[in-house]
C-alpha positions as CSV (number, residue, x, y, z in Angstrom):
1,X,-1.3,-20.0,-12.3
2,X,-5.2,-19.6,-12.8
3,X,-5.3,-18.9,-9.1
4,X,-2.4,-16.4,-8.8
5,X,-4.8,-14.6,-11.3
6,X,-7.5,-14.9,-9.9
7,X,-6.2,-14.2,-6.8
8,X,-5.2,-11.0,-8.1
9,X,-8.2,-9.6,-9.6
10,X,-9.6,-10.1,-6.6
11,X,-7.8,-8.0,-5.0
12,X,-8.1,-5.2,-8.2
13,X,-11.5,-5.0,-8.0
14,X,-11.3,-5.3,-4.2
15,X,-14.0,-7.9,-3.5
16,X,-13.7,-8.8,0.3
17,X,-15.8,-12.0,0.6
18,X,-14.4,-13.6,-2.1
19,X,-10.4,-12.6,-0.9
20,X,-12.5,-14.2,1.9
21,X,-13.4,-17.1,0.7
22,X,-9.7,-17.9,-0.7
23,X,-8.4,-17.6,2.7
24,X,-11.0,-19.9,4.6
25,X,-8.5,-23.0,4.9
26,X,-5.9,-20.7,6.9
27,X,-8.0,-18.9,8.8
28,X,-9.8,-22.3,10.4
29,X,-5.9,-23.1,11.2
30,X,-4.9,-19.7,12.3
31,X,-8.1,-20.0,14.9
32,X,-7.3,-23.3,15.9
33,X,-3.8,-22.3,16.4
34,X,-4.5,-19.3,18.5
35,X,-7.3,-20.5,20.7
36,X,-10.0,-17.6,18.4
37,X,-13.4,-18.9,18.2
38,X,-13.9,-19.2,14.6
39,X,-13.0,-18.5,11.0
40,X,-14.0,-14.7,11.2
41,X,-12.0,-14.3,14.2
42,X,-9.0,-16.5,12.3
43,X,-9.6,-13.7,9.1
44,X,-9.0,-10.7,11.4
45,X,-5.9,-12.2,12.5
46,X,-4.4,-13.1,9.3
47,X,-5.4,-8.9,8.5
48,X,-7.1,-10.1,5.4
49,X,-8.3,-7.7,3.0
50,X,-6.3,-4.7,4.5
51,X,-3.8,-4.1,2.4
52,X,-6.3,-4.0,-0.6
53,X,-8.1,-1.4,1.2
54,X,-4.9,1.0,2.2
55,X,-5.0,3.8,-0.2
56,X,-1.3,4.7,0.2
57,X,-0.6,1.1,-1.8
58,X,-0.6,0.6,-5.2
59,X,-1.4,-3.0,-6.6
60,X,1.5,-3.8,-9.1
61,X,0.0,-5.9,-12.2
62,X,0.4,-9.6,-12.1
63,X,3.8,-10.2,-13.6
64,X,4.0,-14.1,-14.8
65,X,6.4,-14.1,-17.5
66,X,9.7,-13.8,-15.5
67,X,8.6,-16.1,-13.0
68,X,9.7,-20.0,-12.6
69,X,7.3,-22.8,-11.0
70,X,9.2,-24.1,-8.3
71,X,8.7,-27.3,-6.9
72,X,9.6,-28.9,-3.4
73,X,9.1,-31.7,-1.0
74,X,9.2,-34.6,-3.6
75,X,6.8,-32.6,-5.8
76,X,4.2,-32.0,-2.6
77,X,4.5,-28.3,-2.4
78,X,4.7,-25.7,-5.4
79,X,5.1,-21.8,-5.5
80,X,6.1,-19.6,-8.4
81,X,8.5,-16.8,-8.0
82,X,11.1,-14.8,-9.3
83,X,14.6,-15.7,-8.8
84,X,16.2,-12.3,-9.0
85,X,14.1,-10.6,-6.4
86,X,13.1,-13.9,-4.6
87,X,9.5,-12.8,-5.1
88,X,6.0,-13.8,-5.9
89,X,4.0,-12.4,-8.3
90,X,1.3,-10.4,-6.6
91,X,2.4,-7.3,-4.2
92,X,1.6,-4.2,-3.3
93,X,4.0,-1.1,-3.3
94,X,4.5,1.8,-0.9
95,X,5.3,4.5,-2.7
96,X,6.3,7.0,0.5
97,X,7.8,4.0,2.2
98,X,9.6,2.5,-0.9
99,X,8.6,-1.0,0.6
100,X,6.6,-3.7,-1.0
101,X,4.1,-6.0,0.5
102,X,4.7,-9.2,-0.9
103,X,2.1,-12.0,-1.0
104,X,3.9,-15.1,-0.5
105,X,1.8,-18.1,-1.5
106,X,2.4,-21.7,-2.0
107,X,0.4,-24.4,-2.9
108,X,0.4,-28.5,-1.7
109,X,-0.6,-31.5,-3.4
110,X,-3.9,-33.0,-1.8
111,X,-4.3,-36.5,-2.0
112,X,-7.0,-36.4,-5.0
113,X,-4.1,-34.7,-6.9
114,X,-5.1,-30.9,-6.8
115,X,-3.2,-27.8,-5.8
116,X,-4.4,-26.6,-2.4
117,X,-3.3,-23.1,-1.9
118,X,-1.6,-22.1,1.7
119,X,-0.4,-19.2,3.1
């Protein structure tokens, strides 16, 4: 939960190297998995940071209370959604669109017992 939030004030107050930072991990796999020569090259690929710096979106606030933790894989992998919309907690909405750009994040159990985010 503590890094859905801070996850999402990132994103509010629109700080790129630490929405950087949180995506690191995926974008040294993302470069490894397409051949790109690093982790910069892996961030451009995974478009981070450009939804938080589209004006036509509109960051919703986090909403945690409806949400469930949901866990899979033998307890290895977690995520927290909602089961109505079968969403996560942070998005962005289109108004002119009428779309939302969900963030769907999940998390796995490392083997010093702490929850790794993935994307």
């Amino acid at each position: 939960m503590n890094t859905y939030k801070e996850i999402h004030s990132t994103l509010k107050i629109k700080n790129i190297k630490k929405l950087e930072r949180h995506y690191a991990m995926r974008a040294k796999e993302i470069a490894i998995a397409y051949n790109l020569t690093g982790e910069n090259e892996g961030l451009k690929k995974l478009s981070v940071g450009k939804d938080m710096m589209d004006q036509s979106l509109e960051l919703y606030d986090l909403r945690i209370d409806d949400m469930n933790l949901e866990v899979l894989a033998n307890g290895k992998l977690a995520r927290i959604r909602d089961d109505q919309f079968n969403a996560q907690p942070i998005f962005y909405y289109d108004n002119k669109a009428d779309l939302l750009h969900i963030y769907k994040f999940m998390f796995y159990l490392n083997k010093d017992n702490q929850w790794i985010m993935i994307r």
